[in-house]
VEXTOR-51866 format. One line per 10 residues: number of its first residue (from 1); for each residue z, y, x of N, C-alpha, C, CB. Coordinates in pm, 1 decimal. Atoms other than C-alpha are relative to their C-alpha. Glycine has a CB too. Layout:
residues N
NUM = Z,Y,X,Z,Y,X,Z,Y,X,Z,Y,X ~ ...;
END
This chain:
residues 139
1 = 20.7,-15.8,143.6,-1416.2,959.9,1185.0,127.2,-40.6,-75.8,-121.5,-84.7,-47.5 ~ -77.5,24.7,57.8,-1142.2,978.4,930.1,-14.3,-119.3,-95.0,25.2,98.2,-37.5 ~ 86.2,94.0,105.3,-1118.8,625.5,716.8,109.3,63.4,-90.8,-19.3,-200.4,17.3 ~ -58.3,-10.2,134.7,-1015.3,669.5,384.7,71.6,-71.1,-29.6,-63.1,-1.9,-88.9 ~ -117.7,131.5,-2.0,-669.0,455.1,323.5,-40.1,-53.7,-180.7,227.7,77.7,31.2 ~ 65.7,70.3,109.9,-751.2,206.4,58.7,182.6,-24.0,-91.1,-114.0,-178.6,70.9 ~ -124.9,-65.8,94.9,-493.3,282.1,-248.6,62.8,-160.8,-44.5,-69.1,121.9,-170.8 ~ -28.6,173.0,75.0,-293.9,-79.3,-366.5,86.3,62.2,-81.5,79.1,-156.1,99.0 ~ -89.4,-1.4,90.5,-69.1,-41.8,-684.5,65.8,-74.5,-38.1,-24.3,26.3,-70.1 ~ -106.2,82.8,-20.9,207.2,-198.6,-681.1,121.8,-7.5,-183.7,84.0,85.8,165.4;
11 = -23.1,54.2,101.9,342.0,-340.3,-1020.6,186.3,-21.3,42.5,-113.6,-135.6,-24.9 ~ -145.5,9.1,-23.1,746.5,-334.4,-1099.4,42.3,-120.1,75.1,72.0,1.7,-127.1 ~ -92.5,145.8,-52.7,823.2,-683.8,-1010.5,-33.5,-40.0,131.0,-28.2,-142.0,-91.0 ~ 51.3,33.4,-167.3,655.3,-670.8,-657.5,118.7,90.2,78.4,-196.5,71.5,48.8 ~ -87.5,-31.7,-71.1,983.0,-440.6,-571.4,123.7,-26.1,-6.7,-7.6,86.8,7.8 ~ -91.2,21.5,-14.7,1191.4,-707.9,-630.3,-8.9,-142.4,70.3,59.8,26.6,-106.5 ~ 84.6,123.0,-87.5,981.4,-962.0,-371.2,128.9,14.2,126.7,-215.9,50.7,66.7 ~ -71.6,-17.8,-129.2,1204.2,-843.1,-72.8,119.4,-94.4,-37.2,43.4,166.5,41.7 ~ -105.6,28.4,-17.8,1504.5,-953.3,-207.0,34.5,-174.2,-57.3,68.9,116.9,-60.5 ~ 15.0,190.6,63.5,1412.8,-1284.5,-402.1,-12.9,-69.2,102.8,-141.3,-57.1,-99.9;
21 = 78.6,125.6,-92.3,1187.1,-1451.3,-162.0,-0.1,72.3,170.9,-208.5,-32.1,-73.2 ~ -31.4,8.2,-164.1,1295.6,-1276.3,196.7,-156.3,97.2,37.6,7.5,-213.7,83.2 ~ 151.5,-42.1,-31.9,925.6,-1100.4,218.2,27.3,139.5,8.4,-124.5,-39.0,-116.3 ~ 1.6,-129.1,-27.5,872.8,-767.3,356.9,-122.4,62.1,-45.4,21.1,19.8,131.8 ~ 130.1,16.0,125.3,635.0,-655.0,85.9,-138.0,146.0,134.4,94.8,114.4,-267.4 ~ 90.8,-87.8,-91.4,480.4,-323.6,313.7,-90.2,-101.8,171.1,138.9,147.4,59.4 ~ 80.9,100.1,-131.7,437.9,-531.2,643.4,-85.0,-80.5,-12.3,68.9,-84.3,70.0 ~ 53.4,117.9,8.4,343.8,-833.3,491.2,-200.8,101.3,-77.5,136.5,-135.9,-132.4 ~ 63.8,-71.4,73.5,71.8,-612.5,314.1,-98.9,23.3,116.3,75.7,113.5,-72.1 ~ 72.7,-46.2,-126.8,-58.9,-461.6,639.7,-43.1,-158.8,63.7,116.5,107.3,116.5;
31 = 26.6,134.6,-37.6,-80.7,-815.2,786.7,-130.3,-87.6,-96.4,150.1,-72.6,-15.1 ~ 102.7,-0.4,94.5,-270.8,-922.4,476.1,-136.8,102.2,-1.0,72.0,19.7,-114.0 ~ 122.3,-114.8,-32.8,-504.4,-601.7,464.3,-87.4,1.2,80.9,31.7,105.4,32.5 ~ 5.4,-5.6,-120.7,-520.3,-537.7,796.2,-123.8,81.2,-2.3,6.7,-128.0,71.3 ~ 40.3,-113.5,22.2,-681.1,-212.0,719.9,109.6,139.7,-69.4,-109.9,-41.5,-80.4 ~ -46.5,-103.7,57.1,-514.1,152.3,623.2,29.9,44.7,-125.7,-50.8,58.8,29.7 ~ -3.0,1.0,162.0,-388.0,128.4,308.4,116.5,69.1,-80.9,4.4,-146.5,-46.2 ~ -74.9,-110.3,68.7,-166.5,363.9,71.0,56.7,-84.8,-119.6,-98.9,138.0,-47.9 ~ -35.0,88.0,135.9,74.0,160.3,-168.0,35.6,138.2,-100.5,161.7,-132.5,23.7 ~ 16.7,-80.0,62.8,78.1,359.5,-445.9,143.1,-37.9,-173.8,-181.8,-3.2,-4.8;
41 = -115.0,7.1,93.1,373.0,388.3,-732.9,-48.7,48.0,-148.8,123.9,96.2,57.6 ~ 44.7,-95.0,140.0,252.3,485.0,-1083.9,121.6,12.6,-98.5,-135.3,-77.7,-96.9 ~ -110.1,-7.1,117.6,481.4,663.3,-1341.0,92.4,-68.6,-53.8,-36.6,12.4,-85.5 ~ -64.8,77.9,-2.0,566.1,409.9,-1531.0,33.0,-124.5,46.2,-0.5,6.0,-55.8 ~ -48.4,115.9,-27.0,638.7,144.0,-1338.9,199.2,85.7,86.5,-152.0,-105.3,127.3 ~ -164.0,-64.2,-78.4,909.5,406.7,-1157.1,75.8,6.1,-125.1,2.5,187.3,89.6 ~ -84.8,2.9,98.3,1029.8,477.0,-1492.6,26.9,-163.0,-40.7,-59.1,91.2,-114.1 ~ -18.6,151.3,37.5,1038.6,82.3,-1569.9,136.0,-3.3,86.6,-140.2,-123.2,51.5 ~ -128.6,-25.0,-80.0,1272.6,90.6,-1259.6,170.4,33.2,-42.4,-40.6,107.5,68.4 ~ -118.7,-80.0,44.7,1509.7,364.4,-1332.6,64.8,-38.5,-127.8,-37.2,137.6,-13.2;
51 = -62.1,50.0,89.1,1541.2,220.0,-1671.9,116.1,-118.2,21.0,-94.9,-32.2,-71.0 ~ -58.7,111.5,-40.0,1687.2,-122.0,-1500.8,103.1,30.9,65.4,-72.1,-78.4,65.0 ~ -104.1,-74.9,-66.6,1873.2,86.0,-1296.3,149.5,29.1,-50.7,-55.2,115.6,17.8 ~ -95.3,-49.1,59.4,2081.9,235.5,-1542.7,10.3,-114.3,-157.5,-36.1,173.6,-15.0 ~ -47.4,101.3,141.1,2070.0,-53.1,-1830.8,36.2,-144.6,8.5,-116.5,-11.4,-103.3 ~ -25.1,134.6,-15.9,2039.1,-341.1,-1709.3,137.5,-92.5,-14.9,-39.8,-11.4,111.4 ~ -102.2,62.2,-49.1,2315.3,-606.7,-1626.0,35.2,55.2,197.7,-48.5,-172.8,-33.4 ~ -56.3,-11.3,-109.8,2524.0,-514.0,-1345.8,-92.4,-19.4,129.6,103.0,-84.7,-7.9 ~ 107.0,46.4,-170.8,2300.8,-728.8,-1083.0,-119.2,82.8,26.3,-85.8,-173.4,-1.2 ~ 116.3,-102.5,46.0,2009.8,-598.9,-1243.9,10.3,145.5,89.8,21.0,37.6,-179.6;
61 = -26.6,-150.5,-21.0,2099.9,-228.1,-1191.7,1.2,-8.6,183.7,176.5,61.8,-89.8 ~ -23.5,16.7,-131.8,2212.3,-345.0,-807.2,-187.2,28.0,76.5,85.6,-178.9,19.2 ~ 193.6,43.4,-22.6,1826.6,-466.9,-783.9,-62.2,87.6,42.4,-98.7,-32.4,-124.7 ~ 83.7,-152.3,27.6,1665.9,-203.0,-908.5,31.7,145.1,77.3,27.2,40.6,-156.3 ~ -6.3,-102.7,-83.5,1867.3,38.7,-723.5,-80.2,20.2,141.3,121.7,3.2,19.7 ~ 75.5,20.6,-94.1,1721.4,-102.2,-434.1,-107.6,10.1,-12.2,11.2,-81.6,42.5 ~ 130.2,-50.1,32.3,1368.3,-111.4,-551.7,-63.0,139.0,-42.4,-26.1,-67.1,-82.4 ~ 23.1,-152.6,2.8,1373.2,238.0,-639.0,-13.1,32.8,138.6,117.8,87.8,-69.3 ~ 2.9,-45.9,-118.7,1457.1,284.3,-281.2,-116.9,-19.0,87.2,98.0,-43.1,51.8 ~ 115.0,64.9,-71.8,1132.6,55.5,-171.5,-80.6,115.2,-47.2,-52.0,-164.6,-41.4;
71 = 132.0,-81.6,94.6,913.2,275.1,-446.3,-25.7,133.1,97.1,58.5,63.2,-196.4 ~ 60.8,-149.9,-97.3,993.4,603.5,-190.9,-63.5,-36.4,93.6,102.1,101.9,73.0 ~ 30.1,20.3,-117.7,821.5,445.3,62.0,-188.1,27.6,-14.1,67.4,-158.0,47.4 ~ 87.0,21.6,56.4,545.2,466.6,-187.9,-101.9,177.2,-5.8,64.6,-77.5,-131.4 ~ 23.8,-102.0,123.6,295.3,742.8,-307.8,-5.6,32.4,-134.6,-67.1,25.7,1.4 ~ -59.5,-1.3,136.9,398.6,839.7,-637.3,-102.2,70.4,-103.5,144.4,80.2,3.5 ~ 61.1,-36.4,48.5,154.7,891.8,-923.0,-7.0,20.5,-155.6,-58.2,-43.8,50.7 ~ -18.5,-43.8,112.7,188.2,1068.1,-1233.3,-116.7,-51.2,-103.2,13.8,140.3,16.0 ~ 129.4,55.8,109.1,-15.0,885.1,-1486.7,8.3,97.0,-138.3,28.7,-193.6,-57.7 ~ -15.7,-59.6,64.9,-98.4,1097.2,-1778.5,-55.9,-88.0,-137.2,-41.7,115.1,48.7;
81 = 112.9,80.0,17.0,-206.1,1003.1,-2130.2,96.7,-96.9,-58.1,-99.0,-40.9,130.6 ~ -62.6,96.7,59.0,-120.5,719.0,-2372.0,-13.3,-144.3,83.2,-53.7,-2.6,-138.5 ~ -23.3,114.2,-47.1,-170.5,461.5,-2126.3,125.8,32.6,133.0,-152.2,-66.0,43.0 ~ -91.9,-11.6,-107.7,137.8,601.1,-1925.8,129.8,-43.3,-99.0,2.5,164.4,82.7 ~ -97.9,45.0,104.2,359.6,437.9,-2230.5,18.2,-145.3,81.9,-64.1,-4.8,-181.6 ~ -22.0,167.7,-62.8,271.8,90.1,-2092.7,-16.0,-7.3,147.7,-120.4,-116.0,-60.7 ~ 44.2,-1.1,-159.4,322.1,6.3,-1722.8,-87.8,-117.1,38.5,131.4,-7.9,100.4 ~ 127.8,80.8,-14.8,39.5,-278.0,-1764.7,-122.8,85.3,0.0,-13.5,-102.6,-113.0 ~ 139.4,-69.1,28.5,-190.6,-72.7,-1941.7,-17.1,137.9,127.9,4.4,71.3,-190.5 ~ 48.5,-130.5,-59.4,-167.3,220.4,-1695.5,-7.7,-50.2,148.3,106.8,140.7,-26.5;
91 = 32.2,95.5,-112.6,-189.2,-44.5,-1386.5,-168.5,-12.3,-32.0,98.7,-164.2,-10.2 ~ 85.7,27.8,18.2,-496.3,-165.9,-1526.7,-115.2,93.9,11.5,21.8,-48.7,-82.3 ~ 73.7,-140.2,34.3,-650.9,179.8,-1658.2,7.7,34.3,196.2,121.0,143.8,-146.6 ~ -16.1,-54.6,-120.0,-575.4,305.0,-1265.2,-102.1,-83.9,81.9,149.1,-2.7,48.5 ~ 2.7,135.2,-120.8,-670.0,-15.4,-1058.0,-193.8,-9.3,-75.1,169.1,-209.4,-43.3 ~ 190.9,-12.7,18.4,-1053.4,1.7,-1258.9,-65.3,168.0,26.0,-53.2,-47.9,-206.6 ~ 63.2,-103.7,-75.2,-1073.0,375.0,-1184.8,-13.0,23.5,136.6,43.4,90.8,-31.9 ~ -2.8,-16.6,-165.2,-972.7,374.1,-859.6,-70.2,-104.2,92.4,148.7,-3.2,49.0 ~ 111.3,111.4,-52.7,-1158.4,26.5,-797.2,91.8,-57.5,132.5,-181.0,81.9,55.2 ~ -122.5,21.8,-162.3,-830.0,-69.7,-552.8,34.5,-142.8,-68.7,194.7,146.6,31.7;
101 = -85.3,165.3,26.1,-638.4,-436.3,-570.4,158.7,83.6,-50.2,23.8,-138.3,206.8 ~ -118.2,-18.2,76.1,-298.0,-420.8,-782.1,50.9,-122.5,123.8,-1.7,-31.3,-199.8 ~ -81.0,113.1,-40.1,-18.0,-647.5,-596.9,104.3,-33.1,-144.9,92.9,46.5,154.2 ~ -81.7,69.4,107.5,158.9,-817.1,-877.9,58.9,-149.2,-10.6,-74.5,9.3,-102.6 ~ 31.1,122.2,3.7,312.8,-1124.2,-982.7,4.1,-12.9,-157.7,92.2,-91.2,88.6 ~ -11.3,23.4,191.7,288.1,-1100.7,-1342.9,-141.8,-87.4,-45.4,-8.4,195.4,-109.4 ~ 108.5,121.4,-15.9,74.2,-1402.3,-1460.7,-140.7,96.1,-119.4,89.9,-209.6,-86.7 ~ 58.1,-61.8,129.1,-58.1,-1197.0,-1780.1,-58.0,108.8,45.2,96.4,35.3,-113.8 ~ 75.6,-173.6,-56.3,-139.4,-847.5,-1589.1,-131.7,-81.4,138.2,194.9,160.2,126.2 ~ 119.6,13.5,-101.3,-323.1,-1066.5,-1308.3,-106.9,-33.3,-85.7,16.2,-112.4,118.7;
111 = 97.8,29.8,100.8,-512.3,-1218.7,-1602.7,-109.5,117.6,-37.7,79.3,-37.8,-122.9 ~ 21.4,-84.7,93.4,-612.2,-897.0,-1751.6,-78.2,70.3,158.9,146.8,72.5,-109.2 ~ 44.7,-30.9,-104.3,-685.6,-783.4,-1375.0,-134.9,-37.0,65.2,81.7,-27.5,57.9 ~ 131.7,87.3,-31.1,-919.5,-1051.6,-1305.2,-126.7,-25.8,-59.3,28.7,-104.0,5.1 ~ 112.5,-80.9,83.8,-1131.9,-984.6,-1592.4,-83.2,105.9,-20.7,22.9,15.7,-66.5 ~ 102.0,-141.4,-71.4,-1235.3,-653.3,-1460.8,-31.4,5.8,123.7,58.6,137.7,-3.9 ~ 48.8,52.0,-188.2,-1289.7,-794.5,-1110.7,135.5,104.8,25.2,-223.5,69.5,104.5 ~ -87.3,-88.3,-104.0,-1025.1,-615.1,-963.3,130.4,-88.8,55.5,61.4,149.2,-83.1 ~ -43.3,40.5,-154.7,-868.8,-765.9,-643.7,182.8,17.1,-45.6,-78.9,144.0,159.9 ~ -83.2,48.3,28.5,-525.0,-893.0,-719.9,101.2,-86.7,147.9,-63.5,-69.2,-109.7;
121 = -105.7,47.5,-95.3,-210.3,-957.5,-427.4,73.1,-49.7,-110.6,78.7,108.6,103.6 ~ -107.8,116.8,42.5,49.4,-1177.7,-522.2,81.7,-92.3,119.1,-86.8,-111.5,-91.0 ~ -47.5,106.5,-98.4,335.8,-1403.1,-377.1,-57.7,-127.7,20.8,118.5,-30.2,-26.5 ~ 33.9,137.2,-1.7,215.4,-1745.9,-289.0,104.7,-91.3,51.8,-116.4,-17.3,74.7 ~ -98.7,129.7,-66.1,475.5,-2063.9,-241.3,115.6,83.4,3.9,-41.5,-76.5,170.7 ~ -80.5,-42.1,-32.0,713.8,-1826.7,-228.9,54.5,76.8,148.1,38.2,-76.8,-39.3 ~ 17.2,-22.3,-84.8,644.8,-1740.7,119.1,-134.4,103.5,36.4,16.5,-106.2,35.6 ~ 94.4,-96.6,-77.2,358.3,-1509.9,170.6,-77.0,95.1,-85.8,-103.0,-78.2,81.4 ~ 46.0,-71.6,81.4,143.0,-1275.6,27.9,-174.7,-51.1,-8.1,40.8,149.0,44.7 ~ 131.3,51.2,-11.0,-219.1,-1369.6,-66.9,-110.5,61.9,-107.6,13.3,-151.9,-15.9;
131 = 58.0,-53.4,92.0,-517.5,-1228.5,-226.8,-118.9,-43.5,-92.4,-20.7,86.2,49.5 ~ 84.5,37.5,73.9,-740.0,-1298.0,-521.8,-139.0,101.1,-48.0,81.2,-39.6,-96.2 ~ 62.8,-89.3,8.1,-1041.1,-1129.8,-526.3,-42.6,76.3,113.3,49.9,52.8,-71.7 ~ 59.3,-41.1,-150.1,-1243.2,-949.5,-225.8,23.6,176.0,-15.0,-203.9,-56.4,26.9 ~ -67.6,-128.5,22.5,-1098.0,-610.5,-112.1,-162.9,94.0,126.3,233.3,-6.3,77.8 ~ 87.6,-122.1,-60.3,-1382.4,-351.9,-12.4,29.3,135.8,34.0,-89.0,23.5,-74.3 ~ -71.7,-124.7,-42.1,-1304.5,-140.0,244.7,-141.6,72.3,46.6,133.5,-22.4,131.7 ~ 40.8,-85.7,8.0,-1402.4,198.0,211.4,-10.7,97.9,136.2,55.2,28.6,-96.0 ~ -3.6,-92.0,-162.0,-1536.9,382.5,551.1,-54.4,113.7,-28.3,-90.9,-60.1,138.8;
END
C-alpha cells in the first residue's frame, strides 16, 4: 500500500539551521519523524530568501545563497491569494489546511501555530530538532 508522505513546511529561518548550529535540517527531520515526509517550500518564504540574497549585507546574501540551495531540496508551493504577501500568514493559512507540523524557530509564528493545534519542529539547545505538538500520520 502506498503511504501518503506527510507534508512539513518549513519557515525561512529553518534554512539557516545548517549553518548556525551544525544541524542537518532534512536528516535530522527523518530521524525526528521517522516516517515519509515531504518538506515543503511555500512562495513566500522562497521569495523572503531571494530577497536576502540579493539585499542583504554581504554575509547575509552568502547565507541565503546557500539556503536557497537547501529550499531545492524542497517541494515548492505556489501560495496564491493575499495571504502569499506575508510568509507567516501563508505558513499558518497552509499548515491548518493541510493539518501538517511547520518546522520553525520563530517564537511569534510558533505562538500563532500552537493556537490552532498545529504540530510545531524547532531547534532545541541548539543541538537537535524537537517537536511540539503530536504529528498524525496519515496511512
Amino acid at each position: 500500500m502506498h503511504q501518503k508522505k506527510l507534508k512539513v513546511i518549513l519557515d525561512t529561518n529553518v534554512f539557516f539551521v545548517p549553518l548556525q548550529f551544525k544541524i542537518y535540517i532534512f536528516e535530522e527531520l527523518e530521524t525526528l519523524l521517522n516516517m515519509n515526509f515531504e518538506p515543503v517550500v511555500l512562495s513566500p518564504i522562497k521569495r523572503e530568501l531571494e530577497k536576502i540574497a540579493k539585499q542583504d549585507s554581504p554575509k547575509m546574501r552568502k547565507l541565503a545563497s546557500y539556503a536557497l540551495k537547501l529550499a531545492e531540496k524542497c517541494v515548492f508551493f505556489e501560495v496564491k491569494g493575499k495571504i502569499s504577501l506575508s510568509p507567516d500568514d501563508a505558513i499558518v493559512e497552509m499548515a491548518k489546511k493541510w493539518r501538517c507540523p511547520v518546522f520553525t524557530n520563530d517564537r511569534e509564528l510558533k505562538k500563532k501555530l500552537r493556537n490552532i493545534r498545529v504540530p510545531v519542529i524547532y531547534v532545541r539547545q541548539k543541538s537537535r530538532l524537537e517537536i511540539n505538538g503530536r504529528i498524525k500520520s496519515s496511512v
